[in-house]
PQR file with spaces between the fields and no chain letter, atoms N, CA, C, O and H, PARSE charges and radii, in Angstrom:
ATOM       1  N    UNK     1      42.909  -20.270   21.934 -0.4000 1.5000
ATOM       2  CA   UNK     1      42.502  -20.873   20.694 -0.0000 2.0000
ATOM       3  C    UNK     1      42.225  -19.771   19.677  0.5500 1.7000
ATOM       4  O    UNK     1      41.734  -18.720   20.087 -0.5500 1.4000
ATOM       5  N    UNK     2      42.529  -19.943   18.262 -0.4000 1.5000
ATOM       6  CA   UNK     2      41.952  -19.234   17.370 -0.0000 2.0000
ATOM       7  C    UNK     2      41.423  -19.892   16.101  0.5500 1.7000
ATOM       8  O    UNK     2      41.631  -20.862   15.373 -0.5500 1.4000
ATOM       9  H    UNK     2      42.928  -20.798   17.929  0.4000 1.0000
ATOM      10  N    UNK     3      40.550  -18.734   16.247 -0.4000 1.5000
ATOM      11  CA   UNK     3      38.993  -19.532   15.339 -0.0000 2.0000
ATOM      12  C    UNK     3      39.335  -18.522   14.301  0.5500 1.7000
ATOM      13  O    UNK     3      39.964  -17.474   14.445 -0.5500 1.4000
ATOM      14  H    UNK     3      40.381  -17.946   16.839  0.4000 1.0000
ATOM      15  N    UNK     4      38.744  -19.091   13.105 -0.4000 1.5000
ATOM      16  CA   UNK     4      38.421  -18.804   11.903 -0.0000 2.0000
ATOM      17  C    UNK     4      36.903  -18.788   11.472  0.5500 1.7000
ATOM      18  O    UNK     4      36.551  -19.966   11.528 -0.5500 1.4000
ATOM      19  H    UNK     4      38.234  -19.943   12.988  0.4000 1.0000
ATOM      20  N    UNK     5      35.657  -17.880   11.001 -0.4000 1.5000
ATOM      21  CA   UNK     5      34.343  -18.257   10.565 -0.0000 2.0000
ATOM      22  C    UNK     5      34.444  -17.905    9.417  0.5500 1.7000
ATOM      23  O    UNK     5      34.824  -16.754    9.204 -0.5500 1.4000
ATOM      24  H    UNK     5      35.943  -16.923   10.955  0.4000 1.0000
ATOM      25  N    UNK     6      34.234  -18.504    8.667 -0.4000 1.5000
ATOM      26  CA   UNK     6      33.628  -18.300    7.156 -0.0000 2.0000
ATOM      27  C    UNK     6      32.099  -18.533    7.244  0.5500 1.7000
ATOM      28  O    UNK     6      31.367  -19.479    7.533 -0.5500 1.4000
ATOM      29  H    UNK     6      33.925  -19.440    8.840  0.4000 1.0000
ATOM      30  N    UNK     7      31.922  -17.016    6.796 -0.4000 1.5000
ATOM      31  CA   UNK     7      29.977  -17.165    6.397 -0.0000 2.0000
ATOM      32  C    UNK     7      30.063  -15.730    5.067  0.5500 1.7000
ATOM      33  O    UNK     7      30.701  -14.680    5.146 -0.5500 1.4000
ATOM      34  H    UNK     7      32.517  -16.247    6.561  0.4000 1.0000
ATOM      35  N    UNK     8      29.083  -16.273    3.832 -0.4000 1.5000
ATOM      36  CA   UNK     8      28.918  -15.423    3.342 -0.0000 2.0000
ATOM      37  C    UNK     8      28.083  -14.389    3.895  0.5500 1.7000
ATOM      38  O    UNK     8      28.340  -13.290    3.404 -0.5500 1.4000
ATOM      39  H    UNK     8      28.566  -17.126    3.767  0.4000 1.0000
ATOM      40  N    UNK     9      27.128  -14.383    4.793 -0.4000 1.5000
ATOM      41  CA   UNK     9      26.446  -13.293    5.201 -0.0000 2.0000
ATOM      42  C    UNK     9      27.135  -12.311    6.581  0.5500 1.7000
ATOM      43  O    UNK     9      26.659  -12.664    7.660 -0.5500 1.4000
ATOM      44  H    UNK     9      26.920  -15.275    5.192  0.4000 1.0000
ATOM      45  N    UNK    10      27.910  -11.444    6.650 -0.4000 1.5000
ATOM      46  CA   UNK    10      28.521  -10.790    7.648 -0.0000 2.0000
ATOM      47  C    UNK    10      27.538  -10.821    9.026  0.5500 1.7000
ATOM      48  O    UNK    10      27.787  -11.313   10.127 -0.5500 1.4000
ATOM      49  H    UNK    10      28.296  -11.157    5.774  0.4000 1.0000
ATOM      50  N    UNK    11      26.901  -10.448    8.777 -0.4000 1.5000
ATOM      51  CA   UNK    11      25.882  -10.250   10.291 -0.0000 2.0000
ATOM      52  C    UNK    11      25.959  -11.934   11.225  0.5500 1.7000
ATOM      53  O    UNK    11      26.298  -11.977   12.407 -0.5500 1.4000
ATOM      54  H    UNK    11      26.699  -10.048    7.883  0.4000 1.0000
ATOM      55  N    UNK    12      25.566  -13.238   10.389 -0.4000 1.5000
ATOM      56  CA   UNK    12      26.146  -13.868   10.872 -0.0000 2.0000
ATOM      57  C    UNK    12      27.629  -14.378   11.159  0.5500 1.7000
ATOM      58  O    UNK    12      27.875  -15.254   11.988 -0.5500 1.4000
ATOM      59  H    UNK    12      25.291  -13.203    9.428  0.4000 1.0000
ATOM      60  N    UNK    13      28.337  -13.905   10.586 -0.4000 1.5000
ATOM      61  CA   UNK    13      30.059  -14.182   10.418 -0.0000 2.0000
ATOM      62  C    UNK    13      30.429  -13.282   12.105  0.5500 1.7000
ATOM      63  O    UNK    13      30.617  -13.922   13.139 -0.5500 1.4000
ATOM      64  H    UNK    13      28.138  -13.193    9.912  0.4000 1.0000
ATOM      65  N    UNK    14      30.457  -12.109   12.056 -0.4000 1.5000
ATOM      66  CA   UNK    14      30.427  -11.263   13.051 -0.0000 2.0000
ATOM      67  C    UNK    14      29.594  -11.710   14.577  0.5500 1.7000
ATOM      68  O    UNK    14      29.971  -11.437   15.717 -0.5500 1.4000
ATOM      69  H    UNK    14      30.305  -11.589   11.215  0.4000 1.0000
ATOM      70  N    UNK    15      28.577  -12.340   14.235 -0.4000 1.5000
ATOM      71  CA   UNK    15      27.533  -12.830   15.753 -0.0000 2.0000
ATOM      72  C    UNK    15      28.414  -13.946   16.316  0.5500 1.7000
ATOM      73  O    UNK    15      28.498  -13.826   17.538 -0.5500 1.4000
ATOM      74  H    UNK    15      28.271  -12.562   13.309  0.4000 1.0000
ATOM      75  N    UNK    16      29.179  -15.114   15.787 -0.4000 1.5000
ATOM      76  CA   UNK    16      30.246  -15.902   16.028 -0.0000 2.0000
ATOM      77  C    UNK    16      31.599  -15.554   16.104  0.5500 1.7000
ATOM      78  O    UNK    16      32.474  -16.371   16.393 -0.5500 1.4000
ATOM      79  H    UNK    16      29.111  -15.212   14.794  0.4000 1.0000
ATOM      80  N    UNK    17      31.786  -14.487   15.881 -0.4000 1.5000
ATOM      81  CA   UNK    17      33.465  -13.979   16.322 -0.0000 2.0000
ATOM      82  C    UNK    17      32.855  -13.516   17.872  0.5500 1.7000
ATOM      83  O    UNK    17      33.216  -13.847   19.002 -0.5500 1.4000
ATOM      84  H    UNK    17      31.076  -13.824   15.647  0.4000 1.0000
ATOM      85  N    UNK    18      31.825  -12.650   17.418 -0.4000 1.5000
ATOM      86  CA   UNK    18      31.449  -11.926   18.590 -0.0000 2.0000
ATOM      87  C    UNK    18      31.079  -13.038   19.932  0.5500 1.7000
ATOM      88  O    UNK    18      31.125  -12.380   20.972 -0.5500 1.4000
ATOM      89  H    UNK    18      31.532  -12.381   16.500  0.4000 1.0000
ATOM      90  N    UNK    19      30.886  -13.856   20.091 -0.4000 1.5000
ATOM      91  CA   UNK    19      30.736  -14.882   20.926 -0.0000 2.0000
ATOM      92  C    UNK    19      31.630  -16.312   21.214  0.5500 1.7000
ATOM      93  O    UNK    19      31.389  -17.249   21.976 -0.5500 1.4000
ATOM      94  H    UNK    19      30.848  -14.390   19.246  0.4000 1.0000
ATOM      95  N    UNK    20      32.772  -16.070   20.268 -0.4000 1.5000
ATOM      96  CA   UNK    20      34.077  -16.771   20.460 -0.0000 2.0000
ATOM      97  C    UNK    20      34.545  -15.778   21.423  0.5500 1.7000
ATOM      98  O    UNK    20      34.330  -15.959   22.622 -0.5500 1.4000
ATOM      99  H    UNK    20      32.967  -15.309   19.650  0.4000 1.0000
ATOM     100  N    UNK    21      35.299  -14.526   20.913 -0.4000 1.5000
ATOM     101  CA   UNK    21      35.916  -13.521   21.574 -0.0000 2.0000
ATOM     102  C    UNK    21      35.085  -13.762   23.381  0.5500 1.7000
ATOM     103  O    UNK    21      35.716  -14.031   24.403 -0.5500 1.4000
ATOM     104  H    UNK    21      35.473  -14.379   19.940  0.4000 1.0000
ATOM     105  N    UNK    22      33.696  -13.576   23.286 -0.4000 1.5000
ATOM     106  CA   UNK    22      32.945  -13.383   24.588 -0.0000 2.0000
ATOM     107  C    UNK    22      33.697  -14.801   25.714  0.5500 1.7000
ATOM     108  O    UNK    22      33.761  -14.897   26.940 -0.5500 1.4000
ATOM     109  H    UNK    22      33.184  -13.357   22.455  0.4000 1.0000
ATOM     110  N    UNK    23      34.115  -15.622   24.712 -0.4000 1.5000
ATOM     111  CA   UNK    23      34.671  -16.861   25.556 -0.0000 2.0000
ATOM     112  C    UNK    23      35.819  -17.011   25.652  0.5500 1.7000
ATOM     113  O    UNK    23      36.314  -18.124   25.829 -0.5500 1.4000
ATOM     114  H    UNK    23      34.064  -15.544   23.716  0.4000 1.0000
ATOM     115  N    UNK    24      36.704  -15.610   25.529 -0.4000 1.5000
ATOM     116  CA   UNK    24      38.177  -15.637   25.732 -0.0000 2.0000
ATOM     117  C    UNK    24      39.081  -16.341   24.363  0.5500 1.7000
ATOM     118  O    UNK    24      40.286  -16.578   24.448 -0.5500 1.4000
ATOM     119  H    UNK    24      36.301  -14.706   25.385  0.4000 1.0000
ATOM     120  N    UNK    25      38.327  -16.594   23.219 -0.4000 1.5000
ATOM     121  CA   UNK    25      38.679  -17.006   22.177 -0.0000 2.0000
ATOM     122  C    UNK    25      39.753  -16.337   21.314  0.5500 1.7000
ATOM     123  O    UNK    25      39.847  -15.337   22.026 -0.5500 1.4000
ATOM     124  H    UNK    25      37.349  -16.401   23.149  0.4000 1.0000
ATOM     125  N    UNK    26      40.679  -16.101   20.286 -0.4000 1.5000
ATOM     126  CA   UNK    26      41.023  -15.201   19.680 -0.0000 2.0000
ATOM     127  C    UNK    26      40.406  -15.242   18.369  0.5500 1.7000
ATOM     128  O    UNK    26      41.218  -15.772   17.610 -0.5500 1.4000
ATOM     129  H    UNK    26      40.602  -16.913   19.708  0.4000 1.0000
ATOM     130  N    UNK    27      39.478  -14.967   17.831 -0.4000 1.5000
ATOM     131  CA   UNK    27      38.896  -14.885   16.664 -0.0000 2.0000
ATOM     132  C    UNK    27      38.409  -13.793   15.510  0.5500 1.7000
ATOM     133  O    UNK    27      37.971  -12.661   15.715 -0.5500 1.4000
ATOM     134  H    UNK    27      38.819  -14.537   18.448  0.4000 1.0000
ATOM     135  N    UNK    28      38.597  -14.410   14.335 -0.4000 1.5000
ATOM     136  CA   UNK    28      38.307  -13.461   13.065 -0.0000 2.0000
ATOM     137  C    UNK    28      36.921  -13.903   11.917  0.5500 1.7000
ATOM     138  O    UNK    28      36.493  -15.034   12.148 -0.5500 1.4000
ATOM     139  H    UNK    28      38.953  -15.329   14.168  0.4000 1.0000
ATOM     140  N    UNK    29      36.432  -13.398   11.121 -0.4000 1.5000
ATOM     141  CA   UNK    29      35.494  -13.734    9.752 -0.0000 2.0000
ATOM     142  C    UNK    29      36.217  -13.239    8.670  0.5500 1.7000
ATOM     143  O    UNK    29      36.980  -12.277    8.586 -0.5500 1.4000
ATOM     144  H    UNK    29      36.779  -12.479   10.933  0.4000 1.0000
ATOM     145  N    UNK    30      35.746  -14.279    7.644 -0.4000 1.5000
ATOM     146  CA   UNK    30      36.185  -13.855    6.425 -0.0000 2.0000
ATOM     147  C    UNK    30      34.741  -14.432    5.374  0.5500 1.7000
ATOM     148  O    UNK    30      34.310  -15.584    5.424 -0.5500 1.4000
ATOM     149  H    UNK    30      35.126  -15.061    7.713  0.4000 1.0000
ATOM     150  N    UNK    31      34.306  -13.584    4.676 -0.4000 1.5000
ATOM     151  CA   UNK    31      33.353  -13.954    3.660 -0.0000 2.0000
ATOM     152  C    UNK    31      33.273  -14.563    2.565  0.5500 1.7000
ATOM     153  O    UNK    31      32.220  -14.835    1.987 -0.5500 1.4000
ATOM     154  H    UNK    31      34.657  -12.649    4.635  0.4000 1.0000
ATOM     155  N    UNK    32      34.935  -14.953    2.012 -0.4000 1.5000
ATOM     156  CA   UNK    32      35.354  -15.432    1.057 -0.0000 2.0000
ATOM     157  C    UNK    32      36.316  -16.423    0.977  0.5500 1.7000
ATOM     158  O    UNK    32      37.418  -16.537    1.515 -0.5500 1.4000
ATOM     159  H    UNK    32      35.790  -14.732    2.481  0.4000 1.0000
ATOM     160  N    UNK    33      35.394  -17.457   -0.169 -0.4000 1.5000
ATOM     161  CA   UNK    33      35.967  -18.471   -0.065 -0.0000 2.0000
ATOM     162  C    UNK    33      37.533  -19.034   -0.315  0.5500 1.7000
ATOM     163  O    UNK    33      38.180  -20.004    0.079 -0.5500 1.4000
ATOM     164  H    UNK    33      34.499  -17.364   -0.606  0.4000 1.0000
ATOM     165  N    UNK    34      37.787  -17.828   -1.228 -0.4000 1.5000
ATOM     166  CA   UNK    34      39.199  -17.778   -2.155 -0.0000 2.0000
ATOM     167  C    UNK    34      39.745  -17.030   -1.235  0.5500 1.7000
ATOM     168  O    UNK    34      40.894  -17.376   -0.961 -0.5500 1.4000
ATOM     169  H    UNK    34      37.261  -17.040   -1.547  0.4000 1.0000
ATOM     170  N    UNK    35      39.197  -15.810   -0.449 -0.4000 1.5000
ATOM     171  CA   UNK    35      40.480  -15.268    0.412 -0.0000 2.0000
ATOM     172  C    UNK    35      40.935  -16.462    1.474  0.5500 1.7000
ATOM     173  O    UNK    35      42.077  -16.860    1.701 -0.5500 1.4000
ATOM     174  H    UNK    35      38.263  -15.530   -0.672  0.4000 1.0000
ATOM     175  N    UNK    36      40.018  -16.787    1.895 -0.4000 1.5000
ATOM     176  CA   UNK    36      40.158  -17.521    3.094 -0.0000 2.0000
ATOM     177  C    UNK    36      41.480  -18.852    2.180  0.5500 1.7000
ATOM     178  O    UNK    36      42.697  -18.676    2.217 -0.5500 1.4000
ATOM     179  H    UNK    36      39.090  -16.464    1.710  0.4000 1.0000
ATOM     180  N    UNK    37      41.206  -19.341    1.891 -0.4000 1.5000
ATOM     181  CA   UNK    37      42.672  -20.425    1.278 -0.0000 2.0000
ATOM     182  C    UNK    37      43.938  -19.268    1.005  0.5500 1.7000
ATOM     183  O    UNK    37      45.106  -19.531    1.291 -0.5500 1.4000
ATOM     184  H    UNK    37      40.217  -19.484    1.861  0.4000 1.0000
ATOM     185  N    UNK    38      43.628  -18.310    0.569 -0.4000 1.5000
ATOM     186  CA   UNK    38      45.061  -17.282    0.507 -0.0000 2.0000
ATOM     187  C    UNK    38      45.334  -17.176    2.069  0.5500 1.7000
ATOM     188  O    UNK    38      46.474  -17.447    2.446 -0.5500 1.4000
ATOM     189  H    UNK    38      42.679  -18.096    0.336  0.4000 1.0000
ATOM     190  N    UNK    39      44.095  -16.691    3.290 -0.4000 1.5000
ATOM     191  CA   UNK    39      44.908  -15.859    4.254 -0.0000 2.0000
ATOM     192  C    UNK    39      45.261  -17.302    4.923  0.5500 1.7000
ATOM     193  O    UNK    39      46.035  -17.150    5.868 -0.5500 1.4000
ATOM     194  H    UNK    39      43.169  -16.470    2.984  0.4000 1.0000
ATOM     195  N    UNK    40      44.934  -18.549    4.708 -0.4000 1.5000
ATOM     196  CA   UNK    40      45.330  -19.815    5.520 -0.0000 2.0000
ATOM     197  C    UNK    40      46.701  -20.184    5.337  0.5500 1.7000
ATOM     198  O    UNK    40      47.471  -20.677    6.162 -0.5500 1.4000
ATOM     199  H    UNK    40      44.306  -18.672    3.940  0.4000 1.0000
ATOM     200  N    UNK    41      46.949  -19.799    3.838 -0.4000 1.5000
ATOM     201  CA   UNK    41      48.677  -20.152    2.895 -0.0000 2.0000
ATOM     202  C    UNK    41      49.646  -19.351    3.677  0.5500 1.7000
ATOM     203  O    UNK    41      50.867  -19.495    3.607 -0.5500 1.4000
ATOM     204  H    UNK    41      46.324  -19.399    3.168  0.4000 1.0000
ATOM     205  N    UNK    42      48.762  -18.136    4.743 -0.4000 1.5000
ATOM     206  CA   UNK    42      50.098  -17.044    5.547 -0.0000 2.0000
ATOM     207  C    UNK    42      49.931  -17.250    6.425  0.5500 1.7000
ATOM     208  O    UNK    42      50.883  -17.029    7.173 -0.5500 1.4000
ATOM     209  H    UNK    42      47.770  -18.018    4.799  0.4000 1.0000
ATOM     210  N    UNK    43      48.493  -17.893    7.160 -0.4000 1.5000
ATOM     211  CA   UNK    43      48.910  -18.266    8.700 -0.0000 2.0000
ATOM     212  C    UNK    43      48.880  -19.217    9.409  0.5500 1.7000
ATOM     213  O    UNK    43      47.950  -20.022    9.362 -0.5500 1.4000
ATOM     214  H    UNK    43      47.719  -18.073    6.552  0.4000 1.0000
ATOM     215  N    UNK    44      49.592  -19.298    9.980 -0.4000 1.5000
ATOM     216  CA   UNK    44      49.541  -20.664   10.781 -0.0000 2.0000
ATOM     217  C    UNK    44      48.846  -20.554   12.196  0.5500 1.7000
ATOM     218  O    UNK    44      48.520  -19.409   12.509 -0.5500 1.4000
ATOM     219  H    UNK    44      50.348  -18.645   10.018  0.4000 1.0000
ATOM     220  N    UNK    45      48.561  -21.576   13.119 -0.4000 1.5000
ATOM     221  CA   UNK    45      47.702  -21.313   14.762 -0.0000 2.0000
ATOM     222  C    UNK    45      46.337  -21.477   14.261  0.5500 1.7000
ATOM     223  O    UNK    45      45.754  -21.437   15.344 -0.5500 1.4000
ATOM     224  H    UNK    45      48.825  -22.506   12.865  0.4000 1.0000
ATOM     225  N    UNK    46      45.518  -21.615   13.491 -0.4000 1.5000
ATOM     226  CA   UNK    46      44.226  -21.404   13.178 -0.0000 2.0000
ATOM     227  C    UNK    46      44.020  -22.850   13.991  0.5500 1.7000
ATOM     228  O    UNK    46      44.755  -23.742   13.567 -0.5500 1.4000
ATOM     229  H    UNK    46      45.992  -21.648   12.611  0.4000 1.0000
ATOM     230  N    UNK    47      43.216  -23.188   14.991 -0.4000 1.5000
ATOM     231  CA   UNK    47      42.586  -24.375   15.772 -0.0000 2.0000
ATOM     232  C    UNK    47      41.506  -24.759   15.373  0.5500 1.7000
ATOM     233  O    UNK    47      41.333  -25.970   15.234 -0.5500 1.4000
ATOM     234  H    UNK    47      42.618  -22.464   15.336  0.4000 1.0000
ATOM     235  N    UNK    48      40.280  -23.673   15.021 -0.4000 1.5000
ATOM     236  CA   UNK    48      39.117  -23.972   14.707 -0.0000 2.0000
ATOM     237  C    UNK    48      38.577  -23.616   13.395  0.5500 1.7000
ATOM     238  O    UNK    48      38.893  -22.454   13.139 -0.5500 1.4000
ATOM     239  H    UNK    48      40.421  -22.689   15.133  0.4000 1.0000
ATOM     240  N    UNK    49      37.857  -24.177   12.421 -0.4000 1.5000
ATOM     241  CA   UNK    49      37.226  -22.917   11.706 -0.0000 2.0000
ATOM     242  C    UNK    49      35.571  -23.397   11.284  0.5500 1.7000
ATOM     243  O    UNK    49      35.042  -24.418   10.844 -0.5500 1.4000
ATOM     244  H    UNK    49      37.601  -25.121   12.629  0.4000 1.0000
ATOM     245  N    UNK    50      35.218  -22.327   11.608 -0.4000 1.5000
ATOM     246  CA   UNK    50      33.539  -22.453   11.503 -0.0000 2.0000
ATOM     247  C    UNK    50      33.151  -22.230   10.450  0.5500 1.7000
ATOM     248  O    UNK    50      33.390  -21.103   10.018 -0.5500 1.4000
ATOM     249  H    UNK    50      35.648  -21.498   11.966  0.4000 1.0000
ATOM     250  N    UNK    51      32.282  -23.326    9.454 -0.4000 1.5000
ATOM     251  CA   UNK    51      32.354  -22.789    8.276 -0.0000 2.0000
ATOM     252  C    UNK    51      30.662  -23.126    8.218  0.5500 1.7000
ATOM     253  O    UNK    51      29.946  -23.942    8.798 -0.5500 1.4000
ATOM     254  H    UNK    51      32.088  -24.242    9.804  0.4000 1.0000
ATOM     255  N    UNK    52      30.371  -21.813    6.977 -0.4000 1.5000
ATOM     256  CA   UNK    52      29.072  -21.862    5.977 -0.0000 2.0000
ATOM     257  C    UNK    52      29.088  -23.240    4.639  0.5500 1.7000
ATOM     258  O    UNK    52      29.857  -23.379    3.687 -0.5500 1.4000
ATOM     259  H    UNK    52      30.953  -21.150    6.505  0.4000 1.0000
ATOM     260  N    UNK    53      28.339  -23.779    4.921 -0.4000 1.5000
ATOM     261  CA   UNK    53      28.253  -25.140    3.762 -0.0000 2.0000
ATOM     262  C    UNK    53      28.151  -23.991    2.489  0.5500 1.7000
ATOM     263  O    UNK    53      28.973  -23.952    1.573 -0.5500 1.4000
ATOM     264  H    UNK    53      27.715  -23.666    5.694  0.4000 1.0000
ATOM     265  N    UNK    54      27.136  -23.188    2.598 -0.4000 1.5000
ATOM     266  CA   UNK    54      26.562  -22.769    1.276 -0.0000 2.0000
ATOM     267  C    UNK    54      27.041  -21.708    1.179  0.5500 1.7000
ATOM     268  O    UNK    54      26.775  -20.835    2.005 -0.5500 1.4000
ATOM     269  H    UNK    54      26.468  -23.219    3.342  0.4000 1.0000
ATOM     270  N    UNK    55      27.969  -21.469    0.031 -0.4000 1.5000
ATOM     271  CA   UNK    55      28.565  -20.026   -0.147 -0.0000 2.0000
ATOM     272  C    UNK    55      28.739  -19.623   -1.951  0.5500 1.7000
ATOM     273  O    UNK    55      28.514  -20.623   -2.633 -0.5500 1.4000
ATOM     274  H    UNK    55      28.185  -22.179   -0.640  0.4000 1.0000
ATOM     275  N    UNK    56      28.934  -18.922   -2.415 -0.4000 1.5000
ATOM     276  CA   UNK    56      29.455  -18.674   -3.628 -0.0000 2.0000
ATOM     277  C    UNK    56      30.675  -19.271   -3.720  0.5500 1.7000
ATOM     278  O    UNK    56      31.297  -19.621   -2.717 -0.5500 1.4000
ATOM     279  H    UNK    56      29.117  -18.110   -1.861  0.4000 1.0000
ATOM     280  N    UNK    57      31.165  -19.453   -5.083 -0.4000 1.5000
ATOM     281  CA   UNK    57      32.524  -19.239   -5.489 -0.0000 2.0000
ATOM     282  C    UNK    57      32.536  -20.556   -5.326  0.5500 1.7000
ATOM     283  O    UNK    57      31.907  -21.312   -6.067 -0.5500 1.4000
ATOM     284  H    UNK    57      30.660  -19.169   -5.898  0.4000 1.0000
ATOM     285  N    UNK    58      33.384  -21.014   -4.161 -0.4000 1.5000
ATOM     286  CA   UNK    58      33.614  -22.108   -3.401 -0.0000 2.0000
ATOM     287  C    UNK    58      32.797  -22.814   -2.129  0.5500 1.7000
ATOM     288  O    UNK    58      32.628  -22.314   -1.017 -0.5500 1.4000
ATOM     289  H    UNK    58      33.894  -20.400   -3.559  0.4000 1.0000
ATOM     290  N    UNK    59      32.534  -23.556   -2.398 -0.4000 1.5000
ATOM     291  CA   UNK    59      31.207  -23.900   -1.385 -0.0000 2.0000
ATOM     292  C    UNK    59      31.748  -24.741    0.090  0.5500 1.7000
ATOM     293  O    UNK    59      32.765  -25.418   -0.059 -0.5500 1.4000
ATOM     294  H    UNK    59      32.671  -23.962   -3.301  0.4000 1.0000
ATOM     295  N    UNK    60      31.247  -24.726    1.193 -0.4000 1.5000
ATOM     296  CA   UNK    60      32.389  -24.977    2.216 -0.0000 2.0000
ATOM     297  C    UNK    60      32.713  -26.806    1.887  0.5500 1.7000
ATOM     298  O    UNK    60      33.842  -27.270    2.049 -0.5500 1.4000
ATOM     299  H    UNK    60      30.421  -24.175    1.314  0.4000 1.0000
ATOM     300  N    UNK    61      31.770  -27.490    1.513 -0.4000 1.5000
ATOM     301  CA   UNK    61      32.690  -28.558    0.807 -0.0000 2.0000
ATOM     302  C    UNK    61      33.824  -28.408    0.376  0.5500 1.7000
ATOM     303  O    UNK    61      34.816  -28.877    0.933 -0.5500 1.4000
ATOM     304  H    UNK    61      30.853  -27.113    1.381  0.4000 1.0000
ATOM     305  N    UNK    62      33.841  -27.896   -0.423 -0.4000 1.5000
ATOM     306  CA   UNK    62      35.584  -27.934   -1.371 -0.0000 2.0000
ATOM     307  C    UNK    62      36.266  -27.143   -0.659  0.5500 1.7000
ATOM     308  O    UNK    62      37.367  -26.834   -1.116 -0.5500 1.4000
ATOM     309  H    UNK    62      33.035  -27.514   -0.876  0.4000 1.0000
ATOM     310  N    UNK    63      35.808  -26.495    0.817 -0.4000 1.5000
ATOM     311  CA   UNK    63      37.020  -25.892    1.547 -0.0000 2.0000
ATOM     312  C    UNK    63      37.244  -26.470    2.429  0.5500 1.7000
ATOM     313  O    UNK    63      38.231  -26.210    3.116 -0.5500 1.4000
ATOM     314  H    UNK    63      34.914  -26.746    1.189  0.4000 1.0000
ATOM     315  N    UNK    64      36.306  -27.570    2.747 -0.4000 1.5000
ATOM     316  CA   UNK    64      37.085  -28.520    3.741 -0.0000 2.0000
ATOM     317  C    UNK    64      37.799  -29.561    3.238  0.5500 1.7000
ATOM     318  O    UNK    64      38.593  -30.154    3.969 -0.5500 1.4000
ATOM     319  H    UNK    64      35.504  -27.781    2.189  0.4000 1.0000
ATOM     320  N    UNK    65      37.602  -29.955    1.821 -0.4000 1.5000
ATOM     321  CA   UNK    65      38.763  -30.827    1.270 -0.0000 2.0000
ATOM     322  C    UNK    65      39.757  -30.212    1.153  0.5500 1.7000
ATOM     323  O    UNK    65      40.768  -30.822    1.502 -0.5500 1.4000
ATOM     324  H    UNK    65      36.957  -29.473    1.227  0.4000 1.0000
ATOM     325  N    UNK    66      39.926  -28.953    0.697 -0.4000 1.5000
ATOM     326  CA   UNK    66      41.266  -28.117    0.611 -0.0000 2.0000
ATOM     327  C    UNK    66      41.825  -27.858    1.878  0.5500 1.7000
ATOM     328  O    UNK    66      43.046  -28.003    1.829 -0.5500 1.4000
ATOM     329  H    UNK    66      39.105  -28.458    0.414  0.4000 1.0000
ATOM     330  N    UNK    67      41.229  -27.383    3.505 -0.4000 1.5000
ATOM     331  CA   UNK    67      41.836  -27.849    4.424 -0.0000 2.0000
ATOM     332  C    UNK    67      42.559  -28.655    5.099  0.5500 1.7000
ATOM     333  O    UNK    67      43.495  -28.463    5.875 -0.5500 1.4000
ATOM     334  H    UNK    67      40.236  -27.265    3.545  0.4000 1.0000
ATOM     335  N    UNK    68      41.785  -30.029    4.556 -0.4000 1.5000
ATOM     336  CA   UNK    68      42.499  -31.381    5.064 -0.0000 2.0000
ATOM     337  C    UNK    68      43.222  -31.596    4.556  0.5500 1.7000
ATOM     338  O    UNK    68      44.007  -32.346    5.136 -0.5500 1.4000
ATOM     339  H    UNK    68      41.025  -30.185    3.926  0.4000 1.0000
ATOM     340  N    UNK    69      43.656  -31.137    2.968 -0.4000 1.5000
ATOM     341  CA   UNK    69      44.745  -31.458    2.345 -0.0000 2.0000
ATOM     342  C    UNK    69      46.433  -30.550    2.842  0.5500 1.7000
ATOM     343  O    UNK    69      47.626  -30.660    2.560 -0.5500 1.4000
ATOM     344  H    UNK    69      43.018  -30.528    2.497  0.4000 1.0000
ATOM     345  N    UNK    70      45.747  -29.862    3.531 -0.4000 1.5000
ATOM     346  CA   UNK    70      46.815  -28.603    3.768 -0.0000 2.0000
ATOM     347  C    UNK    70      48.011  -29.376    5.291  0.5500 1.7000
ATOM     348  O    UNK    70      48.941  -28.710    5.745 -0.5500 1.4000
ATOM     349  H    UNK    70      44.777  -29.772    3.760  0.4000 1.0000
């Protein structure tokens, strides 16, 4: 499986890769709301993605409507 976390704060973004990976997971973080819809437009396989409700920019609301639309 590969996971995706979006958290604006790294320390938590990183504690959840770090404990996907621990479960044989293949996983990454990204802190941003706008990268994250760019690096989704190039990849495909993403199974999971763990997201922060409360973020700048784009708040994980409007990135889970933009997910489902995808």
């Amino acid at each position: 499986m590969q996971a995706l976390v979006v958290d604006d704060d790294p320390v938590v973004a990183e504690s959840h890769v770090f404990l996907l990976k621990r479960m044989g997971h293949e996983a990454f973080a990204e802190s941003n709301s706008t990268r994250v819809m760019d690096h989704l437009g190039r990849q495909a396989g993403i199974d999971l993605v763990l997201l922060d409700v409360r973020m700048p920019q784009i708040d994980g609301v409007e990135l889970i409507v933009y997910l489902r639309t995808r």
